[in-house]
C-alpha positions in Angstrom: 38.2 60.0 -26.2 40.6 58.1 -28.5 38.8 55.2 -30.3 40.4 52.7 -28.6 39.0 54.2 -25.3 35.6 54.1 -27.1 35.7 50.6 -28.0 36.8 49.4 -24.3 34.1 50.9 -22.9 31.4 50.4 -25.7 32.9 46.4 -24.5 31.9 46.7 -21.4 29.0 48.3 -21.5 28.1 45.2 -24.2 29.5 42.5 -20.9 27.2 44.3 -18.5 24.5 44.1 -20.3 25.3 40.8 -21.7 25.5 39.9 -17.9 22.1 41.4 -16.8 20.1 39.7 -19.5 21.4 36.5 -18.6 20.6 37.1 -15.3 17.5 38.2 -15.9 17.1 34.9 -17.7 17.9 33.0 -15.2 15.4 34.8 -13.3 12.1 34.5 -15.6 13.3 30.6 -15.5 13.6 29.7 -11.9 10.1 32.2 -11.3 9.0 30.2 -13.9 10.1 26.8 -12.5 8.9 27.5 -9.3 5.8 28.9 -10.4 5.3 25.0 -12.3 6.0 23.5 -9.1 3.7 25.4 -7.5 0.8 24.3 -9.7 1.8 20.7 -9.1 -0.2 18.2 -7.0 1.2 17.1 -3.7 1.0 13.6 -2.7 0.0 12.1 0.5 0.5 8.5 0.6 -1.0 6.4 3.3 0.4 2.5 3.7 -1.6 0.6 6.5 0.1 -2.9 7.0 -2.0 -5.9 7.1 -5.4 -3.8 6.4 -8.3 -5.9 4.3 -11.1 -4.6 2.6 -13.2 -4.9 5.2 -13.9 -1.4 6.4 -17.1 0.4 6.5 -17.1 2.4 3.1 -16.7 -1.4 1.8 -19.9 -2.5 3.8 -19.0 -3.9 6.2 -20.9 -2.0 8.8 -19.6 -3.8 11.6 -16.1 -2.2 11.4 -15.7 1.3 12.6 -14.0 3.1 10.3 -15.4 6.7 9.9 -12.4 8.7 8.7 -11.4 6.4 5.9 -15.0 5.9 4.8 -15.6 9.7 4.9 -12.2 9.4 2.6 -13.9 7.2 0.3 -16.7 10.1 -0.1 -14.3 12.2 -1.1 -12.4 10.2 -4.0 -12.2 6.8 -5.7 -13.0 3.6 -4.0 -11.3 -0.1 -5.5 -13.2 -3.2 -4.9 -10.7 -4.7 -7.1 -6.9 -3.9 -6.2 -4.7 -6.7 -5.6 -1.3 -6.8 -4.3 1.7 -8.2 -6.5 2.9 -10.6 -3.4 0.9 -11.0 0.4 3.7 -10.4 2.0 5.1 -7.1 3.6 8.7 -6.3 2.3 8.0 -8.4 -1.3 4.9 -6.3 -1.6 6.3 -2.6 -0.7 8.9 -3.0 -2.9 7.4 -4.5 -6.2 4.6 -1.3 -5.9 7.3 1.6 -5.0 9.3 0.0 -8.4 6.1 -0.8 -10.5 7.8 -4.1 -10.9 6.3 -6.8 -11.3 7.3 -9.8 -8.7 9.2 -12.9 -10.3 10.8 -16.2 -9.3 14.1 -14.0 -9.1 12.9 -11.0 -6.8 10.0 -9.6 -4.3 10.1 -12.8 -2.8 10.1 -12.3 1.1 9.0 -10.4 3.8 12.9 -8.9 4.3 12.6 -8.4 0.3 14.8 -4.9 -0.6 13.8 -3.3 -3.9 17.7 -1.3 -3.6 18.8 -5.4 -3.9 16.4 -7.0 -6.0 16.5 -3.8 -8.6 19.6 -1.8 -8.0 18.7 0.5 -11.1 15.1 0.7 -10.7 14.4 4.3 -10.0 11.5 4.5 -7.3 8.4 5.9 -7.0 9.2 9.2 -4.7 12.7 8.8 -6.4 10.5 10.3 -9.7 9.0 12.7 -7.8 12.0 13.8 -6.2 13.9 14.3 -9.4 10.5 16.5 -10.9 11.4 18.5 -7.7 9.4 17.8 -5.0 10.3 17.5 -1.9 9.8 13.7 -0.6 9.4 12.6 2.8 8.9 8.8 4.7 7.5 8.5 8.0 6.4 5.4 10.2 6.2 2.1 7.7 6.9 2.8 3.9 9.8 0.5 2.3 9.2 -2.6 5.0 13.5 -1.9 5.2 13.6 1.6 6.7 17.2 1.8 4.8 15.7 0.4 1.9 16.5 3.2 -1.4 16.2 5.7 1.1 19.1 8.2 -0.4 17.4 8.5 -3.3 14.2 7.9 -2.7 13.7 10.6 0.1 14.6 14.1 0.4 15.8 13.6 3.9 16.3 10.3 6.0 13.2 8.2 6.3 11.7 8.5 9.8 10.7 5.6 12.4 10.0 6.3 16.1 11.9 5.0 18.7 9.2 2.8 19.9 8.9 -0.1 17.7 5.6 -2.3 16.9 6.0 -4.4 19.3 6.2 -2.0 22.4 3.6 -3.3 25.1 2.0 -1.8 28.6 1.0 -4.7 30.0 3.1 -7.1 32.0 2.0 -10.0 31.1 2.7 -9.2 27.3 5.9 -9.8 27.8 7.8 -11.8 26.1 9.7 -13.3 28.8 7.0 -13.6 30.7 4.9 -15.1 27.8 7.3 -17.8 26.6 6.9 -16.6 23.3 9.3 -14.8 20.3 6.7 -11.9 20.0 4.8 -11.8 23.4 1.4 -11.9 23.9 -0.9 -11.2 20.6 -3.3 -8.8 22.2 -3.1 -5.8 24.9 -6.0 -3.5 25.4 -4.0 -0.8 28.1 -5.5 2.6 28.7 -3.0 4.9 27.2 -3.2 7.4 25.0 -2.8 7.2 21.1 0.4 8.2 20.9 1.9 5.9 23.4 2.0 3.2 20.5 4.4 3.5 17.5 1.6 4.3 15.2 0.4 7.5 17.4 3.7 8.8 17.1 3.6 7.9 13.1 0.9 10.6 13.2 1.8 13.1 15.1 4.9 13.4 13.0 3.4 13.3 9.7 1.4 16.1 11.7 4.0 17.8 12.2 5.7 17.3 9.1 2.7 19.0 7.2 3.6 22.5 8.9 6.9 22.4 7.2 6.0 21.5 4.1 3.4 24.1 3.9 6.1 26.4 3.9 8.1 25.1 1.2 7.8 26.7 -2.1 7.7 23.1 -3.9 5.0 20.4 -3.7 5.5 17.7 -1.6 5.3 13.7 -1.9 5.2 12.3 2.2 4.5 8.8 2.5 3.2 7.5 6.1 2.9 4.1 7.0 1.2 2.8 10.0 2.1 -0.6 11.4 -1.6 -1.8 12.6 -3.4 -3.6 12.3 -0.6 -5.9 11.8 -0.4 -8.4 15.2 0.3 -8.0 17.5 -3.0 -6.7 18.3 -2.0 -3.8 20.5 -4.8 -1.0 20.7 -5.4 1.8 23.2 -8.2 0.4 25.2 -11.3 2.7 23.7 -10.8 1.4 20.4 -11.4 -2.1 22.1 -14.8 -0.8 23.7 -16.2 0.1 20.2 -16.9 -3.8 20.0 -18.7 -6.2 21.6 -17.2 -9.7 21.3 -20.2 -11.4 22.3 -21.5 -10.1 19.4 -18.4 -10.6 16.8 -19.2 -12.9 13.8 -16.6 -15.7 12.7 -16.1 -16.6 9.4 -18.8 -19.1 7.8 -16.4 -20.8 5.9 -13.6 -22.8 8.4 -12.5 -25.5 6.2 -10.4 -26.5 3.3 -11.7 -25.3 0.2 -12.6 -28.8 -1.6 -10.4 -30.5 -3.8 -7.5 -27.7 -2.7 -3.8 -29.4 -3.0 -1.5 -29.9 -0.4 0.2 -26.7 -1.2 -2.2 -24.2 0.0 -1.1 -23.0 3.0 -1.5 -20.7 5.6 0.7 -18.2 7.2 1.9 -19.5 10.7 2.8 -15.9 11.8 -0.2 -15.8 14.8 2.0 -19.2 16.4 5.2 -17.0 17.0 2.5 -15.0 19.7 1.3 -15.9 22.8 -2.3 -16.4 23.4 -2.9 -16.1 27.1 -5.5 -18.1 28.3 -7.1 -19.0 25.0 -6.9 -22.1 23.3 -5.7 -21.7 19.3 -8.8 -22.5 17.4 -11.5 -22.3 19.6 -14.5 -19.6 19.3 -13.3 -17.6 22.1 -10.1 -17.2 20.7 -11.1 -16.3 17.3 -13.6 -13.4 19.0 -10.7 -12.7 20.3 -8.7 -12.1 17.2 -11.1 -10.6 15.1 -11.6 -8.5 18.3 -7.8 -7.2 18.4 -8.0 -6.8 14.5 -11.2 -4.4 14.5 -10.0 -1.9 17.6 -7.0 -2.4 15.4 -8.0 -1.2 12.4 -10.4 1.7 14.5 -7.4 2.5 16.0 -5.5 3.6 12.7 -8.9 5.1 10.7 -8.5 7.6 13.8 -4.7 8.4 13.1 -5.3 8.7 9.2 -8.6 11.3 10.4 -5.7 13.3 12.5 -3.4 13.5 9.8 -6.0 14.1 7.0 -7.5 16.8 9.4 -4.3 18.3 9.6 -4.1 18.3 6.0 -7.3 20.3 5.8 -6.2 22.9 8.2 -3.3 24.2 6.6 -5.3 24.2 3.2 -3.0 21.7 1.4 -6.1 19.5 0.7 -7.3 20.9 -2.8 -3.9 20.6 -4.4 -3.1 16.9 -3.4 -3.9 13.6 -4.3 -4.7 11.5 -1.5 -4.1 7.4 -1.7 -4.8 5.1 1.2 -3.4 1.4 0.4 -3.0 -1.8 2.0 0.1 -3.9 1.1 -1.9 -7.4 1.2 -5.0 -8.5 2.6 -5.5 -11.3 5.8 -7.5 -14.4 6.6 -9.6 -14.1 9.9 -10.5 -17.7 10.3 -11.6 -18.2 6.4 -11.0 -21.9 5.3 -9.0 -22.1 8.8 -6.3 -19.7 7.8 -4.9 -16.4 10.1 -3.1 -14.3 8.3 -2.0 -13.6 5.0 0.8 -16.0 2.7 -1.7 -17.8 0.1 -3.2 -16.8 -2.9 -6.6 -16.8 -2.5 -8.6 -13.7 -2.2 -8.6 -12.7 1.6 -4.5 -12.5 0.8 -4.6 -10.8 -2.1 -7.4 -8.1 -2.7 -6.9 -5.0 -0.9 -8.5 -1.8 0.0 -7.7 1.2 -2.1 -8.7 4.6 -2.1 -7.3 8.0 -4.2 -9.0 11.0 -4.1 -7.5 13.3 -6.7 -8.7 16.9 -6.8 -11.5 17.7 -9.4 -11.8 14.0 -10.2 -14.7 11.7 -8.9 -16.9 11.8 -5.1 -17.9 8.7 -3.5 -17.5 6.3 -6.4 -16.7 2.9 -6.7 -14.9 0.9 -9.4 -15.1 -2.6 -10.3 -12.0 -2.2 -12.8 -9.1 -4.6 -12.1 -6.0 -2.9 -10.6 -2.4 -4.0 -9.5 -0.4 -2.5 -6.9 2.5 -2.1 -10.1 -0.4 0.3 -11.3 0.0 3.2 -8.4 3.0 4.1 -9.4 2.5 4.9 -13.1 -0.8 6.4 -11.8 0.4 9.3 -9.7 3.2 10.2 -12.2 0.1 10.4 -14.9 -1.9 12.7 -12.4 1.3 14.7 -11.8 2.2 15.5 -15.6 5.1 13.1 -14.6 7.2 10.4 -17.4 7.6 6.9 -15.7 10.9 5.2 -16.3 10.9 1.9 -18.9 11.1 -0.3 -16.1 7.8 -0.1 -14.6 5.2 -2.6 -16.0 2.2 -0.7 -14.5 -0.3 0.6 -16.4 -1.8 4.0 -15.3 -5.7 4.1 -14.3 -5.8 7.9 -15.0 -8.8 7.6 -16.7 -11.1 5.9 -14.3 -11.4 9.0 -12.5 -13.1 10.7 -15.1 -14.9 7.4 -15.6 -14.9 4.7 -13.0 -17.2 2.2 -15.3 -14.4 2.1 -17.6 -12.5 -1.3 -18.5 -8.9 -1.4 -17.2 -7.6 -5.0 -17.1 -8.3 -8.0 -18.4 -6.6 -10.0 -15.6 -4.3 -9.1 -12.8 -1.1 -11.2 -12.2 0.1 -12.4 -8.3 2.8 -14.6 -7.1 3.9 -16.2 -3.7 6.7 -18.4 -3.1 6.0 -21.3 -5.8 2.2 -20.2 -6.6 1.5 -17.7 -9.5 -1.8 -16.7 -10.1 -3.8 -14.9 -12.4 -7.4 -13.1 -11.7 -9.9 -12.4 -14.4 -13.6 -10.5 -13.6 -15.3 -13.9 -13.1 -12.2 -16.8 -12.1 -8.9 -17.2 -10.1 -6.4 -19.4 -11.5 -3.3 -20.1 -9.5 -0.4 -22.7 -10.7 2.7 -24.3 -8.1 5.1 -24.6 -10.0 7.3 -27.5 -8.2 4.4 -29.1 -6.8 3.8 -31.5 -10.1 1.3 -28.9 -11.8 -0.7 -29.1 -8.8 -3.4 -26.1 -9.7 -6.6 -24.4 -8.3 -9.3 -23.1 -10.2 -12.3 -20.9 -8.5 -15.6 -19.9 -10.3 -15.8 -16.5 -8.7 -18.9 -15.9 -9.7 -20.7 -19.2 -8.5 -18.4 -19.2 -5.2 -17.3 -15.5 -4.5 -15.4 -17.4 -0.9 -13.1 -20.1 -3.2 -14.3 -22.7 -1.3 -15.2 -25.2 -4.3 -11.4 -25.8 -6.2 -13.0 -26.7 -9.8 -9.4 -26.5 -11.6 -10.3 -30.8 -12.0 -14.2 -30.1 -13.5 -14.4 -31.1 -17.3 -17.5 -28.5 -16.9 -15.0 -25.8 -16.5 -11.8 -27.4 -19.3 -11.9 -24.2 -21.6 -11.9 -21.5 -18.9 -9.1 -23.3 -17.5 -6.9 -23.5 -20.5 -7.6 -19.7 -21.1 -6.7 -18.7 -17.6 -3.0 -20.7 -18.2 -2.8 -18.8 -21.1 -3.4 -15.5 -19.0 -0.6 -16.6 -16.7 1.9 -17.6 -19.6 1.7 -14.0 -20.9 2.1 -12.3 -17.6 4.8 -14.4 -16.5 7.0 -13.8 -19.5 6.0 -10.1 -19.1 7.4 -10.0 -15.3 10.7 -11.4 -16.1 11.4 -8.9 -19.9 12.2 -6.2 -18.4 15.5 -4.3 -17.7 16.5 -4.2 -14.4 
């Protein structure tokens, strides 16, 4: 063989082999990759509409709530958590950006975080881009088009049947004279004739195909109840007696509140049947339809957790259970959510991360802006620079642990500011009109002490609180 023979073919031999290492490469990375993946956390995010901390693991042992309490065994529990704004689509979006809520976005109910904050990247949108597949079914974004392309993997999923679906003739609208229909329905049907069955059942579903995927997943299921209208398979009603049903204690103004506390007229849209508005009968009633409600849904999150359990996905995933905004049953005369006092604001949150804390509670003040950072902490995840969250990693190796100083709240023209010990909320185009609660004298904000020379220093520190947070919700890059 001539040399130039020799040298073609020592070439070649030099490609092919130049070719196979690569490839090989290529291999080791991906197996490599996938194997990171693997090791990963999944995420199963649970969003319950409407849902205040008043649930068994909480103490209140009048609600029947065993799934989620036997939940709150498991992991984390938050007496503390508030949400950014009490309303649904406001809320939703400022915790899936980590955005804080300003005079300029998260304002409404329709509120669109792909509108408000066209650049924010999103919470599954993070996870998505680390590689995992991400999935939406039932309530999630309050907009089910709302960042959906790149938030989700696939398309977000809603049933057909929407929340308002009813069994009962006279629930009606037409037959009710009302925009809603009638605010409670206790048919005998099954679970899954309502919206929120058939939430389950495909979040149930879902699980067996993700169990097959090589990458972890991130599926977010949101379940309508127990926002009204009160609509509950029938057993759930029979866990209650109404006879028996407490009503709030404290059905009045609190004193010395402005005129600009409100109330949310949301329940007037409804009809009531034979009730009258205000009366004890019809309050049993409501806090009736709210507790088979809320039953109704701690079975559903069981069936999917369950489900969970049986394809032995639950030691590699971090579970979080969160409500978007609390509601007033009856407190200081209110129904609903739409204020900033407590019942509004404060809701029930629960993570159980595997290897961290069992049936623990926290005190630590949290934000709904904080999830977000959080579960990109527990995932080995970076957070993008616009989310003002702060991750609370650490108080599940150590729950007594200080987080906050104050957390930071708006709605409509009110911004408020909680500390461990006061509530402070300001309305702005109301002439400084201001309210001021001594939380730990009046834990119910039923005594408005903002006008108290007694209480002159705590309230000039608490406007300082707000100051700062409001100049940190609007410098940031959107």
């Amino acid at each position: 063989m001539n040399n130039n023979n020799q040298n073609k073919a020592g070439s070649k031999i030099k490609k092919i082999l130049g070719l196979f290492v690569i490839s090989l490469s290529g291999l080791m990375i991906a197996t490599s990759a996938n194997a990171a993946r693997q090791d990963q956390p999944n995420v199963l995010f649970i969003a319950i509409d409407d849902l205040r901390p008043e649930l068994g693991a909480y103490g209140a042992s009048h609600i029947k709530t065993p799934n989620i309490d036997a939940l709150a065994q498991e992991g984390l529990m938050f007496k503390r958590a508030y949400a950014q704004v009490p309303t649904c689509g406001a809320s939703r979006a400022s915790m899936m950006t980590g955005m804080l809520p300003s005079q300029k976005r998260f304002i409404t109910y329709t509120t669109r975080a792909d509108v408000d904050v066209p650049n924010a990247r999103t919470l599954p949108q993070v996870f998505k881009e680390a590689g995992y597949t991400t999935v939406s079914i039932g309530k999630v974004f309050h907009i089910l088009e709302d960042s959906q392309d790149r938030s989700w993997s696939k398309a977000a999923w809603r049933p057909e049947v929407d929340h308002f679906k009813s069994f009962d003739p006279a629930t009606s609208n037409k037959s009710s004279g009302s925009k809603h229909g009638r605010v409670y329905e206790a048919p005998g049907v099954s679970d899954d004739s309502y919206a929120d069955g058939q939430i389950a059942q495909k979040a149930i579903d879902e699980l067996s195909l993700l169990k097959e995927k090589a990458e972890p997943f991130f599926l977010a299921v949101g379940f309508y109840r127990p926002h009204m209208p009160f609509y509950a398979p029938k057993k759930y009603w029979d866990l209650y007696d109404r006879d028996t049903i407490e009503l709030a204690d404290n059905q009045f103004r609190p004193e010395g509140a402005p005129a600009s506390l409100k109330g949310s007229n949301e329940y007037k849209q409804y009809s009531h049947g034979t009730y009258k508005i205000g009366t004890p009968d019809w309050q049993r009633m409501m806090r009736h339809g709210y507790y088979a409600s809320v039953s109704y849904v701690d079975k559903l999150v069981g069936d999917v957790l369950t489900e969970l359990d049986r394809h032995g996905l639950s030691d590699n995933t971090i579970i979080v259970l969160w409500g978007d905004h609390g509601f007033h049953l009856g407190e200081h005369s209110f129904w609903g959510k739409h204020n900033t006092l407590d019942k509004s604001l404060r809701v029930p949150l629960i993570i159980r991360v595997p290897g961290g804390v069992k049936g623990e509670k926290t005190t630590a003040l949290v934000e709904s802006v904080d999830i977000y950072p959080t579960l990109a902490d527990l995932a080995g995840l970076s957070t993008p620079s616009t989310v003002q969250g702060e991750s609370f990693k650490k108080l599940f190796s150590n729950p007594q642990l200080k987080f906050r100083d104050f957390t930071y709240s708006r709605f409509r023209n009110a911004d408020t500011v909680i500390s461990k010990t006061h509530t402070y909320t300001f309305y702005k185009y109301k002439d400084g009109e201001e309210m001021l609660y001594d939380l730990e004298r009046d834990s119910e904000e039923n005594i408005n002490v903002a006008q108290d020379p007694a209480y002159a220093d705590t309230l000039k520190a608490m406007k300082t609180m707000l100051k700062k947070r409001l100049k940190a919700a609007v410098n940031v890059e959107q």
